[in-house]
N, C-alpha and C positions, 0 to 999 in steps of 0.2 A: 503214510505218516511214519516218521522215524521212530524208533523203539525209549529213546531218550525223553522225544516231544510226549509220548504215551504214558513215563512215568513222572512227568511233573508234580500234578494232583493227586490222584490215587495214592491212597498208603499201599500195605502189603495183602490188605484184607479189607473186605467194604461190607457192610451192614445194606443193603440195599431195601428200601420202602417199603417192599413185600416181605420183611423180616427174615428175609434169608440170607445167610452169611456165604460170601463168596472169598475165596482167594487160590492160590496158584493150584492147589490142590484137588482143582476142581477142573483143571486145564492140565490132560498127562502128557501132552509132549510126544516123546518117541517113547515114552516108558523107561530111558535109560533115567538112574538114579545120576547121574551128572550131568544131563540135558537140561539148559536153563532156559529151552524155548518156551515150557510152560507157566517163564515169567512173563514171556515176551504175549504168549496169547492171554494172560490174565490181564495183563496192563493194558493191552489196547483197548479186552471188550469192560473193562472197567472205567478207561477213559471215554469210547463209546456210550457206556451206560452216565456215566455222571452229565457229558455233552448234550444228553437227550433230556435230561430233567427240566423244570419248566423254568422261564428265569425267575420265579422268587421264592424258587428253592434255594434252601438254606447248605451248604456241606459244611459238615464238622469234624475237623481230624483230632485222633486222641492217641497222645502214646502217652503208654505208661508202664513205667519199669518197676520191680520189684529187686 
């Protein structure tokens, strides 16, 4: 899957089911601080995890600025 197709759905941080907050931060990449792969592993297994939910699971995105 392309790294583009991975970020359609997913915001930049997902609340997942079992109340655990996941986002890039969680995926370190090479450890360099200007390595953006560990956007690229956060989106896939994000979009991976949202793919697996049941279908009449609900997703709900929120942004909100301050």
């Amino acid at each position: 899957m392309g790294n583009r197709v991975a970020r359609v759905v997913p915001a930049s941080e997902l609340l997942r089911l079992d109340g655990v907050w996941v986002d890039d931060g969680d995926y370190p990449g090479s450890g360099n601080m200007f390595d953006d792969s560990r956007w690229d592993e956060y989106y896939r297994a994000a979009d991976a995890y949202l793919d697996a939910l049941p279908g009449d699971a609900y997703i709900v995105q929120i942004h909100i600025h301050s």
